[in-house]
N, C-alpha and C positions, 0 to 999 in steps of 0.2 A: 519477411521484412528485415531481420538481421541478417540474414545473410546478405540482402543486397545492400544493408548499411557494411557492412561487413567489409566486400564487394570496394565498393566507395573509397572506403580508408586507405583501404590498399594500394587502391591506385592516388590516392592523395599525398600516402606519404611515400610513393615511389616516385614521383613527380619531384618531392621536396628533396630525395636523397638524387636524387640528378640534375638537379639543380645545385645543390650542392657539390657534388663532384664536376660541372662544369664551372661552377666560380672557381675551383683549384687550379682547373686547366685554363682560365681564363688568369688568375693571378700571378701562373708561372710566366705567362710569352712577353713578349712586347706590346707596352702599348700608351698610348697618350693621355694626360692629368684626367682628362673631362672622363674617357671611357673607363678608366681605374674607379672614379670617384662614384660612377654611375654604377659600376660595378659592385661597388662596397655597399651603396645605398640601399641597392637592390637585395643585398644578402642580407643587410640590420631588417629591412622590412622581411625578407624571409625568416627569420630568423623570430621577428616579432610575430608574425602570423601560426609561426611551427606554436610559441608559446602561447597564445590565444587559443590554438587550435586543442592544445594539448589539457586548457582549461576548461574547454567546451567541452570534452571527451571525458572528465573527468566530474565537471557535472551533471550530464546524462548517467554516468554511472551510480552516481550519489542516486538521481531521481528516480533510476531504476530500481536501486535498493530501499528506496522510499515507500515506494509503492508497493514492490513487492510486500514488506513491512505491512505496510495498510492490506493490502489483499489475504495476506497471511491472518492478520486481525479481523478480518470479513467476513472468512471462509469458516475459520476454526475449524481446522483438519488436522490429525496428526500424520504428521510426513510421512512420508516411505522413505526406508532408506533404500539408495541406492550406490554402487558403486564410483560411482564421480558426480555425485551429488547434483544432479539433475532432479528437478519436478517429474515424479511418476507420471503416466500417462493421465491416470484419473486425473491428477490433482490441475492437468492440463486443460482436460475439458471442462471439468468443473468450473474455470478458470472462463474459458468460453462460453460455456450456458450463462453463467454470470454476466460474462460482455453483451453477450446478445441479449441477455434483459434489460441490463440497462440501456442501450439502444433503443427497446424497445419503447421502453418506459418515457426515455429521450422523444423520439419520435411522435408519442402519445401526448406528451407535451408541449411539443409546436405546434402540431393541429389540433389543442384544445388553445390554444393563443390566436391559431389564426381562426376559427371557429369562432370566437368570441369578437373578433377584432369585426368580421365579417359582417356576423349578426351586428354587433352597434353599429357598422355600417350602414346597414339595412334599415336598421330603424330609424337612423339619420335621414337617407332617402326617403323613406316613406313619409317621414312627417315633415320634409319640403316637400313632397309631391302634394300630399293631402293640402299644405298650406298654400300651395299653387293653385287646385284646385277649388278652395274655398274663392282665393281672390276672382277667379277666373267666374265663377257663378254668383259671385257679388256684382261682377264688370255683364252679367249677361242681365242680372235683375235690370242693372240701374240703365242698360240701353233698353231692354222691357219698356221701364216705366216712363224713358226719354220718349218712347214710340209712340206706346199709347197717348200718352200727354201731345205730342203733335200731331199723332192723328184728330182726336176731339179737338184740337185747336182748329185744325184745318176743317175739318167739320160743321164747327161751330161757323166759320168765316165765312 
């Protein structure tokens, strides 16, 4: 995943530094008010965007070191040293078994949500099914008792 954010940058600010070397070659030649002024706009808003960009890279870094922080606090390991102060191997996977539980844990939590949501669904159904069927054998007595009651009439007559 760093590396292809990595990857990214690179070609982001290789973009921005060619961009930039074509406003130069654009500001030396000849050329008319509108395209000069379009030209300068374009470079304040590049210009704006390098600075944006350079503040979004710098609080990813903050959040990275945040966490790491928090993770260091979770883990409670004592580091390896290493020569360019990289995470040992272990302290990598440990790092991963930990992700994958809580994933898990994660995952175990939406379908005890959607389990629940389901069942009170069900119950829901159920007791307008039963309340449909109660009316339904109320509407069967009461044509019953209409039948009967005009058969003896007719009878009677």
């Amino acid at each position: 995943m760093w590396r292809s954010m990595l990857k990214c940058h690179q070609k982001q600010f290789q973009a921005v530094m060619e961009s930039k070397t074509r406003a130069l070659r654009a500001n030396t030649g000849f050329q008319r008010d509108s395209s000069l002024r379009a030209t300068l706009e374009l470079e304040v808003q590049l210009l704006s965007w390098c600075s944006h960009f350079n503040d979004w890279i710098c609080s990813q870094k903050s959040y990275v070191e945040s966490l790491n922080g928090w993770l260091l606090r979770c883990l409670k390991y004592e580091q390896e040293e290493t020569p360019d102060d990289r995470p040992s191997l272990l302290v990598v996977l440990e790092l991963l078994q930990f992700l994958q539980l809580w994933e898990r844990q994660d995952e175990e939590r939406r379908q005890r949500i959607k389990v629940e949501y389901l069942s009170k669904d069900y119950k829901k159904r159920l007791t307008m099914l039963q309340q449909k069927r109660g009316r339904a054998r109320a509407r069967c007595e009461a044509l019953e008792n209409f039948t009967s009651e005009a058969l003896r009439a007719h009878e009677q007559a």
